[in-house]
C-alpha positions as CSV (number, residue, x, y, z in Angstrom):
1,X,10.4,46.6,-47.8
2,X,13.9,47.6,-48.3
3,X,16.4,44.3,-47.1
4,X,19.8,44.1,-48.4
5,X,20.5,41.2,-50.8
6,X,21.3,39.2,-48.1
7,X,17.9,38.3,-46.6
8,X,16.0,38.6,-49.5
9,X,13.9,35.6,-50.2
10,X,15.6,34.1,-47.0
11,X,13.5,34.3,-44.1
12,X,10.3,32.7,-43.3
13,X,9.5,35.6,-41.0
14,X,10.8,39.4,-41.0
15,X,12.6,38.4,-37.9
16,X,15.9,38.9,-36.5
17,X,16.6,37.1,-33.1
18,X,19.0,39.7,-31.1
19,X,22.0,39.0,-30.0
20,X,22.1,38.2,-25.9
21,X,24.8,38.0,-23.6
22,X,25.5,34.7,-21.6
23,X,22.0,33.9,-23.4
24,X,22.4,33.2,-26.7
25,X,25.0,30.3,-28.5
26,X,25.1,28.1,-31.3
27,X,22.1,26.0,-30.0
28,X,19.9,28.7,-30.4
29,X,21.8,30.7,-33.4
30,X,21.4,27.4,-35.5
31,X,17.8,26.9,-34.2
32,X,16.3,30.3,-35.1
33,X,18.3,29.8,-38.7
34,X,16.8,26.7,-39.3
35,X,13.5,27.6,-38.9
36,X,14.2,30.8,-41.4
37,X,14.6,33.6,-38.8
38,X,18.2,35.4,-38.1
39,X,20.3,34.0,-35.5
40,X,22.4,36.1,-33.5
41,X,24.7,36.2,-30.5
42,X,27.4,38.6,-28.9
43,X,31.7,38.1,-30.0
44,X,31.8,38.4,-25.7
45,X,29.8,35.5,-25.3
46,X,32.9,33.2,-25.7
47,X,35.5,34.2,-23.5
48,X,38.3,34.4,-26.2
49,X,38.6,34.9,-29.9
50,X,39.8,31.0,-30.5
51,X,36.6,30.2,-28.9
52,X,34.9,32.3,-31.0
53,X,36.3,31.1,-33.9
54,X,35.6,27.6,-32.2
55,X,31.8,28.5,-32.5
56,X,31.7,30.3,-35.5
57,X,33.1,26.6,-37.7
58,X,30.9,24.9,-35.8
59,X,27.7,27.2,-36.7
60,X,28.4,27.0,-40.4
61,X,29.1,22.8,-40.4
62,X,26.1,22.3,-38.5
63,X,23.9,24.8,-40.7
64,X,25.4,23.7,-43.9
65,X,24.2,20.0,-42.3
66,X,20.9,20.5,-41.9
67,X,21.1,22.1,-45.6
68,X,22.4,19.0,-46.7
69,X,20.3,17.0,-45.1
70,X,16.6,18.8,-46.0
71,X,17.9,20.7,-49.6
72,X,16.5,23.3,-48.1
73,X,18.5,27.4,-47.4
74,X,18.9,28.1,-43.7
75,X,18.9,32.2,-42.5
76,X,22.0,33.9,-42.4
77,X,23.7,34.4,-38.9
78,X,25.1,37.2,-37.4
79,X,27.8,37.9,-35.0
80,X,27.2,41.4,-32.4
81,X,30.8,43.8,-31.6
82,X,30.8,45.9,-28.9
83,X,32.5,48.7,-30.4
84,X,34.0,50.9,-27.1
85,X,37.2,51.5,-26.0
86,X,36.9,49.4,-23.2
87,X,36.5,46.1,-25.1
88,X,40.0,45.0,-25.7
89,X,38.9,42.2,-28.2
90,X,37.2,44.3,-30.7
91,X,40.0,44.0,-33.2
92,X,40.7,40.2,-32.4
93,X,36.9,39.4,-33.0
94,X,36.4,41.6,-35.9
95,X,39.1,40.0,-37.5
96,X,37.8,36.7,-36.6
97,X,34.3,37.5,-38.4
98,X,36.5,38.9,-41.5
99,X,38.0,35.6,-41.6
100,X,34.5,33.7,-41.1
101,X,32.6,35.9,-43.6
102,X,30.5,35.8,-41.2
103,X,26.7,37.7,-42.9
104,X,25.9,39.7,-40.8
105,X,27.6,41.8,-38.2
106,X,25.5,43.8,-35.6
107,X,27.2,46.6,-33.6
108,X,26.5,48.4,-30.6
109,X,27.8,51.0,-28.1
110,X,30.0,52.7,-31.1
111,X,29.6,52.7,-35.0
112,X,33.3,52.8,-36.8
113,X,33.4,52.9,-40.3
114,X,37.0,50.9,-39.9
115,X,34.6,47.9,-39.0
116,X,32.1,48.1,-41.7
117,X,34.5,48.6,-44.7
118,X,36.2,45.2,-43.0
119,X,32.7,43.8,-43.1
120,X,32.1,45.1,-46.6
121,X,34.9,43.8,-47.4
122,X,33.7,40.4,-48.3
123,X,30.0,41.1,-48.8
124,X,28.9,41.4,-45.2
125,X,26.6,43.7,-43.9
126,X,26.1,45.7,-40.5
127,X,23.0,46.7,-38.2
128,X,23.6,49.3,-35.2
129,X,21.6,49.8,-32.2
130,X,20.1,53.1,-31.7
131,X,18.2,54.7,-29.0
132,X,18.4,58.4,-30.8
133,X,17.9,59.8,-34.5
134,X,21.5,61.3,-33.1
135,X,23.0,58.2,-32.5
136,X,21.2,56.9,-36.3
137,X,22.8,59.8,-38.0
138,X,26.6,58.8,-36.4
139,X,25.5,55.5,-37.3
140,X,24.9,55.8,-41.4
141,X,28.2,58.1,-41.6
142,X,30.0,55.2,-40.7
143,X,28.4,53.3,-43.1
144,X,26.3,50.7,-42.1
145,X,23.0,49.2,-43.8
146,X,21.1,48.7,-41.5
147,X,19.5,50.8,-38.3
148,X,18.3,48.5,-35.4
149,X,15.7,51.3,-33.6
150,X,16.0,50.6,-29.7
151,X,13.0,51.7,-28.3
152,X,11.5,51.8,-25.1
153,X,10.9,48.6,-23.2
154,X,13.5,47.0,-24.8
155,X,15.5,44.1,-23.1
156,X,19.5,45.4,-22.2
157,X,21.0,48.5,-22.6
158,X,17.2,49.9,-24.7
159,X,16.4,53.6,-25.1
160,X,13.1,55.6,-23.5
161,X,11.3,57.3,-26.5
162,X,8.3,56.0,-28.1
163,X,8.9,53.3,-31.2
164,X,6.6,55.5,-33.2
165,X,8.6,58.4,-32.3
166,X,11.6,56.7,-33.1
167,X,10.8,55.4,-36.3
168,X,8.9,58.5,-37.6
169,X,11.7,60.6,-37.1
170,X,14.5,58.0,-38.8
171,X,12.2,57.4,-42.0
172,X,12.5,61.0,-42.8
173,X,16.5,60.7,-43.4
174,X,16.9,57.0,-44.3
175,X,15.0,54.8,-46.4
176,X,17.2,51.8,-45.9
177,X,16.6,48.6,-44.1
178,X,15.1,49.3,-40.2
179,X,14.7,46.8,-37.2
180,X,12.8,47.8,-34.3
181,X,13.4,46.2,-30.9
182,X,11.4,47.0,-28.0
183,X,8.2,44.8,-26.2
184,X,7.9,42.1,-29.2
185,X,7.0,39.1,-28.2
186,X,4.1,38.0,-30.5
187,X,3.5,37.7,-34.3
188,X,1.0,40.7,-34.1
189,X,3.8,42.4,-32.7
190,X,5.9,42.1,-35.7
191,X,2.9,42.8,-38.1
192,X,2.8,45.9,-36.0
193,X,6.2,47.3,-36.6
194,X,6.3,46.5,-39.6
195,X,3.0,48.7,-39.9
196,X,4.9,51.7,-38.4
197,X,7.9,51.3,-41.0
198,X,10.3,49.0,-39.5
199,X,11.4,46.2,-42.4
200,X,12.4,43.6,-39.6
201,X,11.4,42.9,-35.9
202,X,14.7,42.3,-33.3
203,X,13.0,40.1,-30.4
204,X,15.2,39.0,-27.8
205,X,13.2,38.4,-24.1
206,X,10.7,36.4,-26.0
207,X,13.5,33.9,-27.4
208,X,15.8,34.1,-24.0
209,X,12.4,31.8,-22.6
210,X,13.4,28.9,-25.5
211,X,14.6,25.4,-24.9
212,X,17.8,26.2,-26.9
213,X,18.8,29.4,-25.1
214,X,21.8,29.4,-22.4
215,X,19.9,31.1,-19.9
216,X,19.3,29.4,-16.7
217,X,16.1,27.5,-16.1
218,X,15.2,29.5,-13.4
219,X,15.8,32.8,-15.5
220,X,13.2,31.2,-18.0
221,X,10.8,30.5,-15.4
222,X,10.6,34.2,-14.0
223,X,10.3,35.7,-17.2
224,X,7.0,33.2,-17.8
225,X,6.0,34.7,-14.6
226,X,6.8,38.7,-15.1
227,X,4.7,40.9,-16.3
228,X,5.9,44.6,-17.4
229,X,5.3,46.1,-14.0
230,X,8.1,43.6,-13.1
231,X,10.8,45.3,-15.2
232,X,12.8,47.9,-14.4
233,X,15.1,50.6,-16.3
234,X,18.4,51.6,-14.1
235,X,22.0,52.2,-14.5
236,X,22.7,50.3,-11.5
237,X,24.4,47.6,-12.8
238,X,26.6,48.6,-15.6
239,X,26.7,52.1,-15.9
240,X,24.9,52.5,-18.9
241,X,20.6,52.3,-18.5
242,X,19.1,49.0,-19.5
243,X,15.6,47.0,-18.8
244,X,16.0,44.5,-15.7
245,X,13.8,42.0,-14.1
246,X,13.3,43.4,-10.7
247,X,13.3,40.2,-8.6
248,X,16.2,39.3,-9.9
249,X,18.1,42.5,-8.7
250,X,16.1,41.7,-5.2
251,X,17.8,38.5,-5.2
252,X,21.2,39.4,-6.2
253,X,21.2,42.3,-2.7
254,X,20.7,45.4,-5.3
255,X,18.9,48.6,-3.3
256,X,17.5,50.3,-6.4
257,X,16.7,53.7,-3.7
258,X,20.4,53.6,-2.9
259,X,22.5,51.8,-5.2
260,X,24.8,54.0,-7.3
261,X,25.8,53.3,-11.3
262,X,29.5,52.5,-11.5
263,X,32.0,55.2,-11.4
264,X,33.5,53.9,-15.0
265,X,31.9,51.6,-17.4
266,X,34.8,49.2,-18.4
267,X,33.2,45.7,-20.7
268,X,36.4,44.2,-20.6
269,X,36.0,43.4,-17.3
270,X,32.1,43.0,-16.8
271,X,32.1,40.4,-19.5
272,X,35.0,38.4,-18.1
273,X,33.3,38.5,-14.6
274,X,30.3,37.6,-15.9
275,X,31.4,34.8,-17.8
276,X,33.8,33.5,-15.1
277,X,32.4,29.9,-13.7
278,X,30.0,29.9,-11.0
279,X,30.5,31.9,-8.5
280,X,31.1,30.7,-4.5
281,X,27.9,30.6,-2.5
282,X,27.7,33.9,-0.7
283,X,29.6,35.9,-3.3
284,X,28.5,39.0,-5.1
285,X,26.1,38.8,-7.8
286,X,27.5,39.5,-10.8
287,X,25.8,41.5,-14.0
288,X,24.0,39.8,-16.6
289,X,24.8,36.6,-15.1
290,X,22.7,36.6,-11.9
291,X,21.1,40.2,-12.6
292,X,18.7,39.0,-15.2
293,X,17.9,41.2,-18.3
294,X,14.2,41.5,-19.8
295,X,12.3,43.8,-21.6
296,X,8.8,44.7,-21.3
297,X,6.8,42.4,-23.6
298,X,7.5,39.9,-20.9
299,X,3.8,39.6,-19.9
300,X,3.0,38.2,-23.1
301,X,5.8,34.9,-22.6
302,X,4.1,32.2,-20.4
303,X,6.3,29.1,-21.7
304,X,9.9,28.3,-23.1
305,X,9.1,26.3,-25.9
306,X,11.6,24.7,-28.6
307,X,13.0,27.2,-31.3
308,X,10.9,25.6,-33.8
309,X,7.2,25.5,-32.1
310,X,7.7,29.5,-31.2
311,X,8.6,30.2,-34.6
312,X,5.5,28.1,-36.2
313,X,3.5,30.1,-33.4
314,X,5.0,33.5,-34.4
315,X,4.1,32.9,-38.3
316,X,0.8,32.3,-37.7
317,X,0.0,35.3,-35.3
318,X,1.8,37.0,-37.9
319,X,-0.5,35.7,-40.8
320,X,-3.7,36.4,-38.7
321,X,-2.5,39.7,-37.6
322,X,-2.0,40.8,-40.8
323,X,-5.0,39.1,-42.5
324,X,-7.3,40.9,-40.1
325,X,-5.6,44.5,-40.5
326,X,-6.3,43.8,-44.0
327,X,-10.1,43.2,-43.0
328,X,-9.9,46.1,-40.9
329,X,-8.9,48.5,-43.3
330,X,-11.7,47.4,-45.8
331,X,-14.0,48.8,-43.6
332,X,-13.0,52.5,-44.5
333,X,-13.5,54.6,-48.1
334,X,-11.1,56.6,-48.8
335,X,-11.8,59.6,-51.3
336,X,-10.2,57.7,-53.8
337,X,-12.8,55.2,-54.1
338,X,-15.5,57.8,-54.2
């Protein structure tokens, strides 16, 4: 295993809950902390940097509450940064973590060393998404600890190769701390990457589908009933390729045989649009807010239960799986026990 100071001893499970847009908030940041798992959400998810700040005081009173109150150490947090040129807040937010401490910082669409010595500046440390051992190797020259593997079937913006692949290729150049994201929805599943060399499982579908998650209770209730054939991977809405629930396109007037991917991708704006209040009856769908994200482990989510039951469920489908690989293995000699 090779986790940074930070989450040793810390978690009850090797997992991090990714960081959703208009899906995750403090509710479900503080939940998944509680319960000894990483909490995560995107900068974007307020609208402006005072309301992120607004969220990021009231994320460490209530955590420091609950350690108050049980004497026992709640997860770290983390905080996501879209690092582009299009998202005019970068700077604002980054500066808003700096001031927060905040633990962890995860980063996506651009590694900068510029915001991992500001998060190293006061003991923080950084993941970044990557779809490609090319995007991996851009990452660790700017300095992050962390590589978060995006593999196929991922929820959002996810890559296409195999997390096998993926991973293989990464553990020959970097022995530090690896997450894999892609189709994990169960505690087998995190037994399983973590067979394959990843240190830490990055779910997000599976906790989008939790009582404490901001997503609308019909967005819940079609991923309980999706399966993967349900999902599908287009540029359509963004620009960039990413994992949708198809019926949820359907619904929002998408034509995935003609629709084209936007000219420009600009965040500034999506996010704004997307976080704007709710729309007028007959108005456009809007992305990420009425064009649901998913990825495909969906068919193995059939309930959205509190943050707390899916995490006592997850540790023990974790504990089985790995009891019975242990089993399994014993059932082979290998020549050094000849």
């Amino acid at each position: 295993m090779a986790l940074p100071a930070l989450l040793q001893h810390s978690l009850r499970l090797p997992v991090v809950a990714a960081p959703m847009f208009l899906v995750s908030g403090p509710d479900l940041v503080v939940g998944c902390c509680s319960q000894g798992v990483v909490g995560t959400f995107p900068a974007l998810n307020q609208r402006t940097t005072a309301g992120l700040d607004a969220w990021l005081t009231a994320i460490r009173q209530r955590c420091s509450d609950i350690e108050s109150r049980t004497q026992t150490k709640v997860a770290p947090f983390g905080v996501n940064l879209i690092v582009h040129r299009t998202n005019p807040r970068l700077q604002d937010d980054l500066d808003c973590c700096v001031r927060h401490r905040v633990p962890l910082v995860v980063t996506s669409l651009g590694a900068a060393r510029a915001v991992t010595d500001a998060v190293h500046s006061y003991g923080g440390i950084v993941f970044h998404d990557v779809t490609t051992t090319h995007h991996a190797r851009k990452a660790l020259d700017a300095g992050v600890d962390g590589l978060i593997c995006v593999a196929g079937g991922a929820g959002g913006h996810a890559g296409t190769g195999s997390p096998f692949a993926l991973i293989g290729e990464i553990r020959r150049f970097f022995s530090g701390t690896v997450l894999l994201a892609g189709a994990l929805s169960t505690g087998r599943d995190i037994a399983a990457a973590q067979a394959m060399g990843a240190d830490l499982g990055y779910l997000g579908t599976r906790f989008i589908a939790t009582q404490e998650s901001l997503a609308p209770e019909s967005y819940k209730a079609l991923i309980a009933a999706s399966s993967a054939a349900d999902i599908v991977y287009t540029a359509v809405v963004s620009g960039i390729p990413a994992n949708f629930l198809r019926p949820s396109l359907v619904a929002g007037g998408i034509d995935l045989r003609n629709a084209q991917p936007p000219a420009h991708m600009d965040l500034g704006t999506e996010s704004a649009l997307a976080s704007e209040p709710d729309h007028e009856v007959g108005s456009k769908a809007k992305p990420w807010r009425d064009l649901w994200s998913a990825g495909q482990g969906v068919g193995a989510i059939d309930n959205a239960p509190s943050v707390a039951f899916l995490v006592s469920q997850l540790e023990r489908e974790y504990q089985e799986a790995v009891t019975a690989f242990s089993a399994a293995s014993a059932c082979y000699v290998g020549k050094s026990s000849k």
